[in-house]
TORGULO-727678 format. One record per residue (C-alpha): x, y, z. Coordinates in steps of 0.5 Angstrom, whole numbers, padded with zeros to 4 digits, always signed. Example, Ala and Ser with C-alpha at 12.3 -4.5 7.8 and 13.67 -1.06 7.14 Angstrom:
<rs>
+0025-0009+0016+0027-0002+0014
</rs>
This chain:
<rs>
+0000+0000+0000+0003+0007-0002+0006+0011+0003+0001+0017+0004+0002+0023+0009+0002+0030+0007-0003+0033+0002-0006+0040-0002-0013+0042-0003-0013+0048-0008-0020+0051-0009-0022+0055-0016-0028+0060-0017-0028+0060-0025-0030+0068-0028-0036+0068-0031-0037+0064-0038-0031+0061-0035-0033+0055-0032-0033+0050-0038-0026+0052-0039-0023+0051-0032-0026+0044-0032-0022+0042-0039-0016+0046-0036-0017+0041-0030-0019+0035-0034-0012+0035-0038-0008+0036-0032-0009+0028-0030-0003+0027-0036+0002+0031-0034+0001+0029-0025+0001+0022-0028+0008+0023-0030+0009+0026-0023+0012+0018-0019+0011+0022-0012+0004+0025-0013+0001+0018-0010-0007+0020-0012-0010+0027-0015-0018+0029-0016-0020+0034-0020-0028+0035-0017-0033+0042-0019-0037+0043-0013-0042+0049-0016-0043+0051-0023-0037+0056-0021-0033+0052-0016-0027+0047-0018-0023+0044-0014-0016+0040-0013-0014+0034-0008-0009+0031-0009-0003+0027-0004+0004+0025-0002+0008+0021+0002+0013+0027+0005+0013+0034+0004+0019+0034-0002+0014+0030-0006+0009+0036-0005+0014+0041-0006+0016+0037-0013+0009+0038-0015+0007+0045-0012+0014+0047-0017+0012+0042-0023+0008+0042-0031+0002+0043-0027+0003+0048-0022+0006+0052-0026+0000+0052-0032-0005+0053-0026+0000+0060-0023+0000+0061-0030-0007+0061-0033-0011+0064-0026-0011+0071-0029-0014+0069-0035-0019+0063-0032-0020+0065-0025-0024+0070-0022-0019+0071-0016-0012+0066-0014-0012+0059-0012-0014+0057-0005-0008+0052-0004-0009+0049+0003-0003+0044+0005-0005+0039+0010-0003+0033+0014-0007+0026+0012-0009+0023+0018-0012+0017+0015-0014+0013+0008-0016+0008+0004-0013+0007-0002-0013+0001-0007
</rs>
């Protein structure tokens, strides 16, 4: 079973007319964390017509940083003004539990 410690919850709120955009721009973000061996599990959700979100973990706090400073990171920090009604909410967290196949 994968090691899992640390994670990160990064909550989106699409501009207006956005919203389709942001949930492509999320979808193909599973390629590029796929190539990534230290992010463990990574769920892109949208919790309102408006609201995405990301959950993704890690086994330590180098993984997550890899991943913060990755392809995807990079693209989300890069594209915000454009997709974004305001920056990311990047919450870092402490896994206490989970259950993984």
């Amino acid at each position: 079973m994968a090691d899992v410690n640390v994670g990160l919850y990064v909550r989106m709120e699409a501009k207006p007319g956005k919203e389709e955009e942001v949930a492509a721009f999320l979808r193909s973000g599973r390629d590029i964390v796929q190539e990534e061996p230290g992010t463990i599990a990574w769920f892109a959700v949208r919790l309102s017509p408006t609201t995405f979100a990301i959950f993704d973990v890690f086994p330590d706090g180098s993984a997550r940083q890899d991943h913060l400073a990755g392809r995807l990171g990079s693209a989300l920090m890069e594209r915000a003004p454009e997709l974004l009604s305001e920056p990311p909410s990047i919450e870092q967290l402490d896994v206490l539990a989970h259950k993984l196949p």
